[in-house]
Structures are given as structure tokens and as C-alpha cells.
C-alpha positions as CSV (number, residue, x, y, z in Angstrom):
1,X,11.8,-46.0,134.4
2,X,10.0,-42.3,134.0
3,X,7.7,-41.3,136.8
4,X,4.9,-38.9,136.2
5,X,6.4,-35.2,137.6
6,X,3.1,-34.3,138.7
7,X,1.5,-37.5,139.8
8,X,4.3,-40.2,140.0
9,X,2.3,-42.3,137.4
10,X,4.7,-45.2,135.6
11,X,1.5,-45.6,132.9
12,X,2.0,-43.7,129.6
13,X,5.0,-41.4,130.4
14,X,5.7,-39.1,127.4
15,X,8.6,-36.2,127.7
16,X,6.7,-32.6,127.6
17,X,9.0,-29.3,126.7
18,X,8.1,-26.8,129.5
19,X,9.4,-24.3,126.8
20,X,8.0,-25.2,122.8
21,X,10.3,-26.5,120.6
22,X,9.3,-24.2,118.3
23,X,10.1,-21.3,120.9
24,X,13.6,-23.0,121.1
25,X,13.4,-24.9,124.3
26,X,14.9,-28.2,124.8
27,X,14.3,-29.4,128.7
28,X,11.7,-31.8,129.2
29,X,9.8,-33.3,131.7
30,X,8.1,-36.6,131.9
31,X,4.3,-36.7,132.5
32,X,1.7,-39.3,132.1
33,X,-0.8,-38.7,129.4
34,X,-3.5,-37.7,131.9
35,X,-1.4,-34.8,133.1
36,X,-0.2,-33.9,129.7
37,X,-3.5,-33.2,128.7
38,X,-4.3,-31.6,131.6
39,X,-0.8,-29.1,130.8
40,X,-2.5,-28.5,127.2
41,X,-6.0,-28.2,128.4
42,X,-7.4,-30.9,127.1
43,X,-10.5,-32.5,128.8
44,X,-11.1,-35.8,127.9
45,X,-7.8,-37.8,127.8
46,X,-7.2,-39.5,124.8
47,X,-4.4,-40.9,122.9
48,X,-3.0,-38.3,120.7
49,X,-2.0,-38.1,117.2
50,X,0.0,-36.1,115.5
51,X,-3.0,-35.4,113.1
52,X,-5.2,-34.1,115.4
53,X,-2.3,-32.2,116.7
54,X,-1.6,-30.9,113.8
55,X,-5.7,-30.0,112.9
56,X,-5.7,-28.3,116.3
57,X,-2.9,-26.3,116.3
58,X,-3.7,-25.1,112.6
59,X,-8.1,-24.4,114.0
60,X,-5.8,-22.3,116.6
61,X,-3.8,-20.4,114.3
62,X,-6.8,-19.7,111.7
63,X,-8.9,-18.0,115.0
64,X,-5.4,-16.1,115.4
65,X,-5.8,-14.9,112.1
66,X,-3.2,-16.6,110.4
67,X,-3.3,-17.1,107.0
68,X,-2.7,-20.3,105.5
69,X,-1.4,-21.6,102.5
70,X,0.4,-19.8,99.4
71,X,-1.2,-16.4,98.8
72,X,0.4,-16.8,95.5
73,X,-0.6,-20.1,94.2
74,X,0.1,-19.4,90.4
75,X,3.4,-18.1,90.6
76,X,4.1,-20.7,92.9
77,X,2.9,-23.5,90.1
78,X,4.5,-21.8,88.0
79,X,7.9,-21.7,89.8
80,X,7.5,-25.3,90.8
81,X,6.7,-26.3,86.7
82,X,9.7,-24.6,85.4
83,X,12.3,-26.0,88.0
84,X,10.8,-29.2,87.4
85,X,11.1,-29.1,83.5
86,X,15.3,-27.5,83.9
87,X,16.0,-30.5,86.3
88,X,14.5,-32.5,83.4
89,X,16.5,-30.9,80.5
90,X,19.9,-31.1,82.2
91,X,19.1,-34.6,83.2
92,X,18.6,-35.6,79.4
93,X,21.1,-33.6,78.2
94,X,23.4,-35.7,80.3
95,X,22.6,-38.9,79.4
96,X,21.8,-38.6,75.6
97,X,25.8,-38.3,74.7
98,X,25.5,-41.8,76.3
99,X,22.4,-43.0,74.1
100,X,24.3,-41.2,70.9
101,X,27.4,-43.5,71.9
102,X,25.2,-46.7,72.2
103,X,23.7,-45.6,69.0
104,X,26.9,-45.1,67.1
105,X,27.7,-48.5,68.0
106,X,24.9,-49.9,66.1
107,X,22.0,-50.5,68.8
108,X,19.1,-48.7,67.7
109,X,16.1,-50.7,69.8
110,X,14.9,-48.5,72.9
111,X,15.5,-51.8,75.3
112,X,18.6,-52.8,74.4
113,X,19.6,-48.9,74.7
114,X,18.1,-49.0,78.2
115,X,19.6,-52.4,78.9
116,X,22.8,-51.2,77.8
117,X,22.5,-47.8,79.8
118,X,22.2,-50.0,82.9
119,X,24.9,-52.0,82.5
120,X,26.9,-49.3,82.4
121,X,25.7,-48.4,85.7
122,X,23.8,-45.4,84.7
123,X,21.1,-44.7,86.7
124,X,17.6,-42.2,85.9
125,X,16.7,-39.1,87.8
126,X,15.2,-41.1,90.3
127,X,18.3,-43.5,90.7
128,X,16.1,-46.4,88.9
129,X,17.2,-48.6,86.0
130,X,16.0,-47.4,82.5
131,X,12.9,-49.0,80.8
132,X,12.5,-48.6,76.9
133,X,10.1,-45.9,77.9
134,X,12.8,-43.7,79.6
135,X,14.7,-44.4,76.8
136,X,12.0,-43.0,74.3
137,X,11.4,-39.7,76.5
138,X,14.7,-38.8,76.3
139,X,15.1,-39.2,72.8
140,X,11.9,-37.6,71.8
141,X,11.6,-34.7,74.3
142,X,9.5,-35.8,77.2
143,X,6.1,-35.2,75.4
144,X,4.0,-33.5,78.7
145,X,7.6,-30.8,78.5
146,X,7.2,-30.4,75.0
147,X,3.9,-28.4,75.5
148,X,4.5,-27.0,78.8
149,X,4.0,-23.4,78.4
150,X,3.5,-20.7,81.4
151,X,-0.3,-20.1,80.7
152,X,-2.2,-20.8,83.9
153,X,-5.0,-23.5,83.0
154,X,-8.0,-24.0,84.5
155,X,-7.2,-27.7,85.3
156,X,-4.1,-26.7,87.1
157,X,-6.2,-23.8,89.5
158,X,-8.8,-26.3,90.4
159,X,-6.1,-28.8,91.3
160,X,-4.9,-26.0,93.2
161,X,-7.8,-25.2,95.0
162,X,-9.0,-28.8,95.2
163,X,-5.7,-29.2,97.6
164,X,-6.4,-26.3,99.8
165,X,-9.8,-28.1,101.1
């Protein structure tokens, strides 16, 4: 059982890096809540969260003078759309020689297509069985790709700046 280093406390024992992870240290030393706040300067001793760990070190680093976030938020969309839309393509173009097979063999309805793609153990993108509605993407383009294009809506920058609050 962990004693408290400082006060020999058995109650609430967590393991506290005398160096920061981040800094690269691995030694720890066990301490009872009480004292670990104490170490971090906390007042009022309180169970902590990761949450308001992570709030408080990021109201730290914004006094610092750190800046947050993407300064590049379009090209960053942008980036993110287009990988998004090649990881689509090359998926389709793998599985439609298998949907042109199925076809060829004289099933034509988009369930039995996706019934027949899982049989044969052929899984989606996300390693999910097929529906007719995968089915019908694939074969038709994925309508929402179709249009994609690399102007920069207003939708997508308040969606944007909507997550940065």
C-alpha cells in the first residue's frame, strides 16, 4: 500500500512526476491528494479531472501567450476534405470490380448486391457490413463528393469558428 511522501497519508494516494511527463520525466512519487494540490498550488482540495486539468493548463498557456488552434483553418478544411474524398475514391474503386462481378452474374437489386458483398466477407471502409445504401453510393458516386469542390463556404467557416468557442 502507497503512503503519502510528505505526510504518510494511506487516503487518496495518486503517483506525481517530480519531473513533467511532458518534460520527459518518468520517476514518481506517491502523494495524497491534499499534498498534490498543495505541489500544484492549488488551494482548495478537490477531486480533479482531467477537464479542468486540461481548461487550466490551456487558461495558463493563453496568459503565456500561446496561441491556440489552427492559424490556418481553411487550408486545414480544405486538406482534411480532400484526403477524406481520395480515401473515399480508392475505397470504391476497390470494391466496384466486385459489384460489376455480382452484376454480371445477373443480380441487379442494391440488397442482394450488399447481401452478396457480405457473404463474401467484404467489409466497408468502416469494417461494417454493406446496406443497399452503401451499395447505391458506390455505384452512383457518393452524392455529397460529387459536388465537393475547394471553394470555402460560409457554412463550413462558421462551423469552423463555431468549434473554436
Amino acid at each position: 500500500m502507497n503512503r503519502c511522501f510528505e505526510c504518510d497519508s494511506v487516503n487518496n494516494v495518486v503517483l506525481h512526476h517530480v519531473v513533467p511527463e511532458s518534460r520527459g520525466g518518468s520517476r514518481t512519487i506517491p502523494v495524497c491528494q491534499l499534498c498534490h494540490d498543495k505541489i500544484h498550488g492549488r488551494r482548495i482540495p478537490r477531486n480533479i479531472s482531467i477537464s479542468s486539468l486540461t481548461r487550466e493548463g490551456i487558461a495558463k498557456a493563453k496568459l503565456r501567450g500561446v496561441k491556440l488552434g489552427n492559424p490556418k483553418p481553411k487550408q486545414a478544411w480544405l486538406k482534411a476534405m480532400t484526403a477524406v474524398q481520395k480515401r473515399k475514391e480508392k475505397f470504391y474503386s476497390e470494391v466496384m470490380p466486385y459489384i460489376e462481378q455480382i452484376r454480371s452474374n445477373g443480380i441487379y437489386k442494391l440488397q442482394d448486391i450488399a447481401n452478396e458483398l457480405n457473404r463474401c466477407g467484404i467489409e466497408t471502409s468502416r469494417k461494417k457490413k454493406f446496406t443497399s445504401s452503401h451499395v447505391f453510393n458506390i455505384i452512383n458516386g457518393d452524392p455529397s463528393f460529387k459536388s465537393f469542390n475547394t471553394k470555402w463556404t460560409a457554412t463550413a467557416v462558421k462551423r469552423i469558428v463555431d468549434l473554436k468557442k
